[in-house]
N, C-alpha and C positions, 0 to 999 in steps of 0.2 A: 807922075809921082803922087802917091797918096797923101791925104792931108796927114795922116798919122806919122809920116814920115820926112815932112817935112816938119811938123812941130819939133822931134827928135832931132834932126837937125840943126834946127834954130838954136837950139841948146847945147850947142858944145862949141864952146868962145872960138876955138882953134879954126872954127871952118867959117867964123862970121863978117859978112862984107865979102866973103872970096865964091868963086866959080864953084861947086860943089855939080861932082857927077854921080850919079847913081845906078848900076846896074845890080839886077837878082842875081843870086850866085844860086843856083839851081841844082836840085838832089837832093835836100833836105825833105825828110818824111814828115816835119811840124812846123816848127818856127821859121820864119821869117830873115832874109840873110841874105846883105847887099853888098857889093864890092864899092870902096865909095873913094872915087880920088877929087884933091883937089891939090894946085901944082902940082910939084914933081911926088907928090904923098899921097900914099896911098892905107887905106885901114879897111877893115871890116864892119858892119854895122850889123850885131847881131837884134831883131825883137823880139819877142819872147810873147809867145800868144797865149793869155789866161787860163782859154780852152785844156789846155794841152792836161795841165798841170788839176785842174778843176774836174776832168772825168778820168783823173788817177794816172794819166800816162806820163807823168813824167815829176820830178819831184818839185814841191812848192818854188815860184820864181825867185824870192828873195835866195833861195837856198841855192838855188840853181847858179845865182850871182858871186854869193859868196864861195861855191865851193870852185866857179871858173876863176878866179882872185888866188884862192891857194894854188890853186893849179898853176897858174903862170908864175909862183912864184920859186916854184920847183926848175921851170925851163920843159917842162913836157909840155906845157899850153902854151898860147899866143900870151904876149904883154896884153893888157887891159890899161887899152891908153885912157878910158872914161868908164864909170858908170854911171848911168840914170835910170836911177830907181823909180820914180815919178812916171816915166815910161814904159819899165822894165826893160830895159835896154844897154848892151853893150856896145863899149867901140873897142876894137883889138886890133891889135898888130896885122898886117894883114904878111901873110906867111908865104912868100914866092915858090908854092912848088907843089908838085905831082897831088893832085889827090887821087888813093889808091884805090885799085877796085878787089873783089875779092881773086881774081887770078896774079898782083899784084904782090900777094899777101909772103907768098914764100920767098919771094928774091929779099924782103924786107924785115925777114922774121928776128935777126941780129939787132937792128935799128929797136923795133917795134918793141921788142923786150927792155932794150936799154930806157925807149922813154916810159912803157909801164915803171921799170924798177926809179926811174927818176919821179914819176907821179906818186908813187907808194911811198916814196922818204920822207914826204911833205909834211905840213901840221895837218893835223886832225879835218876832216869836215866834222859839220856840227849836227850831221843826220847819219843812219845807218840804213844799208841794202842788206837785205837776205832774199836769195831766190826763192828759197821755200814761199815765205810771207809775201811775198810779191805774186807768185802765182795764187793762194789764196785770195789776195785779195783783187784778183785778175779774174779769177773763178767767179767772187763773188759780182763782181760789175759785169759779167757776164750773164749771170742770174737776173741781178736787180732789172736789165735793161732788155732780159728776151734772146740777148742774142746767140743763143744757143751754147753748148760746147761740143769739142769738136769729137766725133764717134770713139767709144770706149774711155772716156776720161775718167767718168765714175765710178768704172771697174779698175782702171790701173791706180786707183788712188793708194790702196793696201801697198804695192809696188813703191810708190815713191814716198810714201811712212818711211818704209824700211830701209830706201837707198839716205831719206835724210837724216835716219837713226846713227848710219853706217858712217856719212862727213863729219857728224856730229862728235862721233868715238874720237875723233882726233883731230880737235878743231887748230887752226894756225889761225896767229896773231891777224888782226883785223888793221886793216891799214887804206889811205884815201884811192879809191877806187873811178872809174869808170862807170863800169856795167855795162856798157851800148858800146861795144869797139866793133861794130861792120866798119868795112875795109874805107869804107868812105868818111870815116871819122879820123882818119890818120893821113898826113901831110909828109911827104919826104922831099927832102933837101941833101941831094946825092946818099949821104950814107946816114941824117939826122932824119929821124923821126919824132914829127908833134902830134901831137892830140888835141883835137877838137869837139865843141860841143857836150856839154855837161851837163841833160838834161835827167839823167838819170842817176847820177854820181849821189856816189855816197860811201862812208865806211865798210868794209865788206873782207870776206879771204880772198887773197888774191889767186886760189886756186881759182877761183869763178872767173875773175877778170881773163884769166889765160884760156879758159874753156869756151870763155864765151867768142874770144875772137874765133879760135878753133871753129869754131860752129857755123859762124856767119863767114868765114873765108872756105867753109869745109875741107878744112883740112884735115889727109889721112892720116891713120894712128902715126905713122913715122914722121910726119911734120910735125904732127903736135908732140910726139915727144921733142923732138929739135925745140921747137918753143918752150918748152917746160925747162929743156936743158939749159936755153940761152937764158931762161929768166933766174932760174935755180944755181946754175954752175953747179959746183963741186958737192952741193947738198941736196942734187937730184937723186930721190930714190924710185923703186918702183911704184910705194903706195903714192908719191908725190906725182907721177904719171898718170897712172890708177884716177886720182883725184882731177885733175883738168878735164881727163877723159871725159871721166862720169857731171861734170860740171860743163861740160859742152852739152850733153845730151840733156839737162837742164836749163842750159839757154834755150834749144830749140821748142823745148818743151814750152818753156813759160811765155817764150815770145810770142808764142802760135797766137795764146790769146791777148796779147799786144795787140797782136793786125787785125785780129777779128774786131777786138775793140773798136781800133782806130778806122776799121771798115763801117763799122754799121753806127757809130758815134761821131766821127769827123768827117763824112765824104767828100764835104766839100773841099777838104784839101788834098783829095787822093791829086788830082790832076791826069797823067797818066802812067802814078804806079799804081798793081794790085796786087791792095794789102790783102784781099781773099786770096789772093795763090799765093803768095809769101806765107799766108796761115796755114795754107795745104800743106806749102814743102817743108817748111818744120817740121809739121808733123810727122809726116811721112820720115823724116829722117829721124826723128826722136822715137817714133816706135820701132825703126831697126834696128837699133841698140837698143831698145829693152828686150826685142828678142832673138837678138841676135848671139850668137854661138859664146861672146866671149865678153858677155855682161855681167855672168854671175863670177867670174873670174877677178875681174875690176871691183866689183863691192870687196869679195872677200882679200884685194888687197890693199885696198882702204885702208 
C-alpha cells in the first residue's frame, strides 16, 4: 500500500483503529481507484492525480469533486460518503454491480437513459463542456507538446466550422452533463443504472452526452436512435436524431486527440491499454461519417 494512500486513510474517522483492506479496482484510463472494505462495509476510494487535470485531460480536481457531489445527489452517482480535498480525494458508496463493457451497452440502453435523464435534473455544475472548444484546445496541447495530429485534421477543419455552425442553429437547454460515458463508466444493478467517474463533467447539451455514449459503445444508426428515443420519449424528432448522430461523430473526433495526448504526455499510466490504437480507431470511425453517404443528410436535418 502506498504511503499516499495510507495518509488518505488515516483520514476518514469511520475507518480509524479498524482492519482496513485495500484492493485497485482496475480499467480506469487516469486516476487512481480502490475497493476498500472494513467489516462487513464496504466503499470506494476514489484519487484524483493532479497530472490528469494539469495537461488538460480532465476538468480542474476541486471541480471534479464538486460536480461528483451534485451528481450523487440526483441518485445517477454513488453517495459520497467523504471528501478530502487536502488529498483530492473521494470515498463513495461502493455500488454492487456489473460494470458494463461496450457490447453490454444495448441490453442497458432503457436503464442508461433513465440515469442520464436523472443526472441532467440536477443543480447546475459550476463549469461548462463544449465539444467544439475542447477539441480546440486538444489541437492546441497537441501543437504546444509535438505530438503531432492525426492525417488530414487541418484539411477537415472548414468541415467541422460548418457541422458546428449547423448544432449551433438550434442550440437545446444546457444541463449537468457527463461527457466520458464509455461503457465502463456505467454500473447496473439488474435494471438501475449509475454513473461513475466525473472527470470530465461539466454543463453541456445533452444531445452530446447521448452521442457520445453512441460512439464509445459504437452503436448503429438504429441503436442510437433507440437511445435518443429512450432519453427523449414523446419529443424525439428527426433533427433530434440527426443531432446525437452527428455528436457521436464528434466524440470520436475529439477523443482521438484525448489518447494521443494521454499517449505521448502520461505513459506512465498506459499500463497495458493503447491509447495510440484507441486514437486510431476513432479516427478511423469519425472520418466514415464525414464521408460517408448519409452525413450531408444529418447536418441538413439539424
Amino acid at each position: 500500500m502506498s504511503v499516499t494512500v495510507e495518509a488518505v486513510l488515516a483520514q476518514v474517522p469511520e475507518w480509524a483503529g479498524r482492519r482496513v483492506e485495500c484492493v485497485p479496482i482496475t480499467g480506469g484510463l487516469s486516476h487512481q481507484v480502490l475497493s476498500v472494505r472494513t467489516g462487513d462495509q464496504r466503499y470506494v476510494l476514489r484519487l484524483l492525480d493532479p497530472a490528469v487535470s494539469l495537461v488538460g485531460l480532465g476538468v480542474p480536481m476541486e471541480q471534479e469533486i464538486a460536480n461528483t457531489v451534485l451528481a450523487a445527489e440526483t441518485g445517477a452517482g454513488p453517495r459520497v460518503v467523504r471528501v478530502l480535498p487536502e488529498h483530492s480525494a473521494l470515498v463513495l458508496e461502493y455500488v454492487d454491480g456489473e460494470t458494463l463493457s461496450a457490447a453490454d451497452v444495448p441490453q442497458h440502453i432503457e436503464g442508461i437513459a433513465l440515469a442520464c435523464r436523472l443526472l441532467h435534473s440536477g443543480r447546475a455544475f459550476g463549469n461548462e463542456f463544449e465539444v467544439f472548444a475542447k477539441l480546440a484546445e486538444l489541437a492546441g496541447l497537441c501543437r504546444a507538446h509535438d505530438l503531432g495530429l492525426p492525417e488530414g485534421f487541418e484539411q477537415r477543419q472548414p468541415e467541422i466550422d460548418a457541422l458546428r455552425r449547423a448544432l449551433a442553429a438550434h442550440p437545446l437547454p444546457k444541463v449537468p452533463c457527463h461527457n466520458d460515458l464509455l461503457a465502463e463508466n456505467f454500473l447496473a444493478q439488474d435494471d438501475r443504472v449509475r454513473i461513475v467517474d466525473y472527470q470530465l463533467s461539466g454543463m453541456n447539451d445533452p444531445g452530446f452526452e447521448l452521442g457520445d455514449i453512441a460512439a464509445e459503445a459504437q452503436l448503429d444508426p438504429e441503436q442510437t436512435e433507440r437511445l435518443a428515443r429512450a432519453y427523449f420519449g414523446a419529443e424525439l424528432t428527426g433533427a433530434l436524431v440527426a443531432r446525437v448522430r452527428l455528436y457521436a461523430l464528434m466524440s470520436d473526433y475529439t477523443w482521438t486527440l484525448w489518447f494521443r495526448i494521454h499517449h505521448g504526455l502520461l505513459p506512465s499510466k498506459a499500463g497495458d491499454f493503447d491509447y495510440a490504437a484507441e486514437a486510431a480507431g476513432k479516427w478511423g470511425r469519425a472520418l466514415a461519417v464525414l464521408d460517408g453517404p448519409e452525413y450531408g443528410r444529418l447536418v441538413a436535418a439539424v
